[in-house]
Structure formats: C-alpha cells, structure tokens
C-alpha positions in Angstrom: 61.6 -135.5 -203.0 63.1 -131.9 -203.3 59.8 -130.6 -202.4 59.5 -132.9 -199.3 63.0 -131.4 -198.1 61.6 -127.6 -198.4 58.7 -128.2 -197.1 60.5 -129.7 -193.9 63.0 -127.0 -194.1 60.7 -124.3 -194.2 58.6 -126.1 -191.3 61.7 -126.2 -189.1 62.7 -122.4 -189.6 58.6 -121.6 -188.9 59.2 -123.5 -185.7 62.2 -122.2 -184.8 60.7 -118.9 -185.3 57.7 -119.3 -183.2 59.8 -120.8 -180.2 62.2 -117.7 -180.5 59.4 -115.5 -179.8 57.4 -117.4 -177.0 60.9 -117.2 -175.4 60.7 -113.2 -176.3 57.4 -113.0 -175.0 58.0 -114.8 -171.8 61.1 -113.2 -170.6 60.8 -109.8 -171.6 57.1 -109.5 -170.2 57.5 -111.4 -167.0 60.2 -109.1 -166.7 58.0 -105.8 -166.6 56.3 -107.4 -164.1 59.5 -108.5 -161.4 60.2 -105.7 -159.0 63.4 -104.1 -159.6 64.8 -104.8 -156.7 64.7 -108.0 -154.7 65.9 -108.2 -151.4 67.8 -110.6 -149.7 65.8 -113.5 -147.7 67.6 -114.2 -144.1 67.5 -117.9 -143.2 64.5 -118.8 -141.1 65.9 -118.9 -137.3 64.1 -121.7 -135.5 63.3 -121.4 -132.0 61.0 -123.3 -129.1 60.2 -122.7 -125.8 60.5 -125.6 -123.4 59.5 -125.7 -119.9 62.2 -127.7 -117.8 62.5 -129.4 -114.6 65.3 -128.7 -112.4 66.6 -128.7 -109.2 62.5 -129.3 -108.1 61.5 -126.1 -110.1 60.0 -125.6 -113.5 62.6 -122.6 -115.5 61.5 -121.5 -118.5 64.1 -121.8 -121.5 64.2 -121.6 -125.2 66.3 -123.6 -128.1 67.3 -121.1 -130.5 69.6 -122.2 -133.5 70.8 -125.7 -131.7 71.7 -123.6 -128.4 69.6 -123.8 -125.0 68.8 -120.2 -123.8 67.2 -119.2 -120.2 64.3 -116.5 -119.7 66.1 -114.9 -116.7 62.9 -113.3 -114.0 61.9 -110.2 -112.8 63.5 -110.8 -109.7 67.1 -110.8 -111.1 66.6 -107.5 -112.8 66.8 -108.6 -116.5 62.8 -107.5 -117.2 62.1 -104.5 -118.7 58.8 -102.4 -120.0 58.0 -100.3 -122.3 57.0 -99.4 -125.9 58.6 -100.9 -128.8 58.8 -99.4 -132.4 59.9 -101.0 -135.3 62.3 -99.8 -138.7 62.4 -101.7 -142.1 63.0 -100.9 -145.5 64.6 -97.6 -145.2 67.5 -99.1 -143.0 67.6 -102.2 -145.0 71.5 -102.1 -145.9 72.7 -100.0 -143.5 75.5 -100.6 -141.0 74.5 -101.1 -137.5 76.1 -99.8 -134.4 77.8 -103.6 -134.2 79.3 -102.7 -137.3 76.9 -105.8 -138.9 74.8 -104.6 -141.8 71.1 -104.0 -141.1 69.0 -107.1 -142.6 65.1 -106.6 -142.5 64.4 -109.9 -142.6 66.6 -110.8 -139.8 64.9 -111.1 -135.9 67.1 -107.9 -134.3 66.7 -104.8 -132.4 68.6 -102.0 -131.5 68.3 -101.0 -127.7 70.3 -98.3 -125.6 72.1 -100.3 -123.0 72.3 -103.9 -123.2 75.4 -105.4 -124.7 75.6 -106.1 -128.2 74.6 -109.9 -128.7 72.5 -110.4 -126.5 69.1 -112.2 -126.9 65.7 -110.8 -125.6 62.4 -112.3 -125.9 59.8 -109.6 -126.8 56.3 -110.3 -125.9 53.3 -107.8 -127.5 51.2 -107.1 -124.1 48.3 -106.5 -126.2 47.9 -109.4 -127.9 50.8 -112.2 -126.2 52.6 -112.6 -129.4 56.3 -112.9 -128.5 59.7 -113.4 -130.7 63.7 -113.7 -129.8 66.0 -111.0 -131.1 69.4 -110.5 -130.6 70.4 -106.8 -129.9 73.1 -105.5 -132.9 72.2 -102.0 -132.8 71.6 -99.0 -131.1 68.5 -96.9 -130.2 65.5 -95.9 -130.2 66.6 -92.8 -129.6 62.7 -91.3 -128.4 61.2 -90.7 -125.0 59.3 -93.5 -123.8 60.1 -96.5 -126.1 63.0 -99.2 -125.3 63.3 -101.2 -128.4 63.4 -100.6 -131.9 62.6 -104.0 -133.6 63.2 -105.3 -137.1 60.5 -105.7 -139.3 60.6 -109.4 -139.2 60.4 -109.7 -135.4 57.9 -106.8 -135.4 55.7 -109.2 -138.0 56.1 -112.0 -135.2 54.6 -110.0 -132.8 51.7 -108.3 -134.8 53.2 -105.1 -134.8 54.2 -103.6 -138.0 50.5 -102.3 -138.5 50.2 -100.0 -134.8 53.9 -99.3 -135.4 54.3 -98.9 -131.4 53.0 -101.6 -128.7 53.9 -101.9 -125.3 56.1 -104.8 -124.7 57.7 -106.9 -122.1 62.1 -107.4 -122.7 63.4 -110.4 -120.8 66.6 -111.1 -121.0 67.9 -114.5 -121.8 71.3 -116.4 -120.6 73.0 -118.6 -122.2 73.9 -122.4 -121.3 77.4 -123.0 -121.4 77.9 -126.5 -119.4 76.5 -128.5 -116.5 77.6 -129.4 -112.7 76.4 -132.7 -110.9 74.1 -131.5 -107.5 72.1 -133.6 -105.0 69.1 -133.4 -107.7 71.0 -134.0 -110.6 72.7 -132.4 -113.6 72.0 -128.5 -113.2 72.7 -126.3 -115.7 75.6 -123.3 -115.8 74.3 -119.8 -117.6 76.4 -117.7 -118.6 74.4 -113.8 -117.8 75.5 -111.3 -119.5 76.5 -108.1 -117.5 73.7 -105.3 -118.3 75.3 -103.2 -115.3 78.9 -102.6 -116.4 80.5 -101.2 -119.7 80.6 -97.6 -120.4 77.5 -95.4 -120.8 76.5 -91.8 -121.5 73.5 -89.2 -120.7 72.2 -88.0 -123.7 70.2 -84.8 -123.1 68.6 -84.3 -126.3 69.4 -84.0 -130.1 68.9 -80.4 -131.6 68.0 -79.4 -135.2 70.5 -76.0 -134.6 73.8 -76.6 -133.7 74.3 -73.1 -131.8 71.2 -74.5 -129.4 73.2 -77.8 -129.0 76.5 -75.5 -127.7 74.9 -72.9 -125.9 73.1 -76.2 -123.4 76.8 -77.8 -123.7 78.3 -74.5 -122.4 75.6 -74.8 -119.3 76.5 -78.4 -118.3 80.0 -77.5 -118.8 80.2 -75.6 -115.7 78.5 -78.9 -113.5 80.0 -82.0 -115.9 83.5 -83.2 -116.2 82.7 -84.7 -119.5 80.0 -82.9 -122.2 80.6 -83.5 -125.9 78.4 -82.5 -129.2 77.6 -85.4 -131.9 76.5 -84.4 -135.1 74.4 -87.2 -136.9 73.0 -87.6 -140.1 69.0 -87.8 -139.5 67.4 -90.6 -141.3 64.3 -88.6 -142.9 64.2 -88.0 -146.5 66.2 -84.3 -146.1 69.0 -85.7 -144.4 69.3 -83.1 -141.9 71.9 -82.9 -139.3 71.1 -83.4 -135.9 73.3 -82.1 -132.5 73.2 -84.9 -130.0 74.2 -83.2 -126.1 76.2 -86.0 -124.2 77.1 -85.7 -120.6 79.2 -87.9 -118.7 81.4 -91.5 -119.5 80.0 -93.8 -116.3 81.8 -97.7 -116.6 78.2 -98.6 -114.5 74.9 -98.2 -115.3 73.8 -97.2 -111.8 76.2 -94.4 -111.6 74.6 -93.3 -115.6 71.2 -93.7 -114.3 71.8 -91.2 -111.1 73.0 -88.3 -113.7 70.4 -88.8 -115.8 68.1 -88.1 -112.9 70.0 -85.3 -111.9 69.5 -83.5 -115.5 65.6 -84.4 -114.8 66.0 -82.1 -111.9 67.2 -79.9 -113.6 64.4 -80.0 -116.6 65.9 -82.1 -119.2 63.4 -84.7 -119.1 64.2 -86.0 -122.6 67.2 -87.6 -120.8 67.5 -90.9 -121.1 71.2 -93.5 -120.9 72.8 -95.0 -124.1 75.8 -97.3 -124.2 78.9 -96.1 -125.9 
C-alpha cells in the first residue's frame, strides 16, 4: 500500500512537471513569434449606396453609420479632381490638424480646404473602386494632389500599391429632417459651406530658413499679411521646414484670386490651405 501511494505521488509530480513545461513551451515560443507591437483595430464603418426616388428624380445617397448622406453633383460645385496619395504607419499615433489622433485603420483624409468633418466619397478613376472618408486633417501639402487618404480607405480603393491615383472627391450632405411637397416627403440636407472660413496662400516650404525670409521680405512690400511657419518634416532626419504664407481671406474665392496672382508672379507651387 505505501508503494501504491509513491508511485501515485511520484506520477502526479511527473505530470505536473510535464504540464508546467508544455505551458513554458507554448507561451514563451509563441511569444518570439507575436510582433512586438500590435496596433489598434478601428471598428469596421458600414456604409451602402442607395439610389432614391424623389420629387420624380433618382439622387444618389449613401447610409453611413445609421445616417443618410447625399452625393452632392458637379453642378453645385462640391466635385473635385485630382491625385490622391495615401500615409500610414509612420503617422499612426499622431495628432491630426482636428486635434483627433491619427488611426490607420480608420477611413480619413486630410485635404486643404474643406471643413473638418466633412464626408467625401473617393472614387479610384483607374479602376472605380470608391470609399467614404471623413476629412480630420490637413494636407497634402504637394503640387498636383488633393487628398491624402488613410491607409484603410487607400486599401478600399486599390491604392496603397501605386501610392498616387487620380481620383474623383464628391462631397456629401447630410440629412437632417424632411418637409411634405406636392410629391411627397422630400428630404432637408444640411451642405456644408466649402466657400467660407478663413484660408491662406501658401507659397512654398523651404529647407533654409534665410530663403523662406528673404521671399517673405518680397511679398511684404505687395501683402498686408505674410508670416513664416517652421514645421517639423516627417522624414526620418526630422528636418525643419519654412512654410511662406500670404494673406488671411474669410472666402475661398477671394484665396483662390491671390494664389493666382503669386502664379503671375512665378510661384507656381502656390496652392490654398485652411487655417
């Protein structure tokens, strides 16, 4: 009987033993494996494009996130294009210009002039492929592109491989109630107001800062208002750029006929950015 009782004993302390160090094994190499850093997953934002009959006319519009949202056309001035560029990891975590922190995973954008919040469908001209984004951010700030995309909405649209595609921006409004007409219920969309706020010229951003003052001391002489920004540059040397601003306009016409003015005048990397 004594010997039955060590025998178990040693059994159980053998088992014990060997399911200690399966548990050793498991976690400690699984671990080599994970990635060191795992990034946040942003919830998946559902959205569907309807086609709806009203007032005797077909309107596009789009459920996004339990909320009905209209493509606005051409012919009301809220269609823009242009190239679009995308940023990812390297921003991941950052503060945007809304003061919201930059999630990769999120469908955003940064653009130069339309008011933070604001939605935008995307469309890829290449291939079709289109996505919603709401605007929390700033930029791009290079010639010729109009949109700076996350890298989840730039996945939606094909994208992140080219890295640049030319795109069409359409603005969406909002639905905020409905009025009783001869033909029914008709909706009430709420636009937002892309031509009023306060904008800026920028005339270029300058790697020395004695260029950026010696252009600023030119304008001067023609501009009521000039200023020099220096920004931290996002490549891996943190260098400092100069950005050249000219002019605080409360319209977007009145920014746009400056900037052509400094066109005339050979600054053609001019282009209009909200303040």
């Amino acid at each position: 009987m004594v010997y039955q009782k060590a025998g178990i004993q040693l059994l159980y302390r053998k088992t014990t033993f060997l399911f200690c160090l399966i548990l050793f094994v498991f976690f400690f190499g699984c671990a080599r494996k994970a990635p060191l850093i795992e990034l946040p997953r942003a919830p998946r934002e559902k959205f569907l494009l309807l086609y709806l009959k009203e007032d005797s006319h077909t309107r596009k519009a789009i459920w996004l996130n339990g909320k009905k949202y209209y493509l606005l056309s051409e012919a009301e001035g809220f269609v823009q294009y242009g190239k679009a560029s995308w940023y990812g990891r390297k921003f991941h975590g950052r503060k945007t210009s809304s003061g919201e922190v930059y999630n990769m995973h999120e469908r955003t954008a940064a653009h130069r002039t339309l008011p933070l919040g604001t939605y935008v469908q995307v469309m890829n001209l290449k291939n079709g492929k289109s996505t919603i984004v709401r605007i929390n951010d700033r930029g791009p700030f290079v010639k010729g592109r109009i949109i700076d995309l996350s890298y989840r909405a730039a996945k939606d649209i094909g994208l992140v491989g080219p890295g640049v595609a030319r795109v069409r921006l359409t603005v969406l409004g909002k639905e905020v109630g409905r009025w009783k007409s001869p033909g029914g219920l008709s909706p009430i969309v709420e636009i937002p107001n892309i031509r009023q706020g306060a904008f800026t010229v920028q005339v270029g951003a300058f790697r020395e800062r004695d260029n950026a003052l010696s252009i600023a001391d030119r304008l001067k002489v023609l501009f009521q208002y000039v200023e020099v920004i220096p920004i931290r540059g996002s490549n891996r040397w943190g260098e400092t750029f100069y950005r050249v601003r000219v002019s605080r306009s409360k319209t977007l016409d009145e920014a746009n006929k400056i900037k052509r003015k400094l066109k005339k005048m050979g600054f053609e990397e001019a282009f209009v950015v909200s303040l």
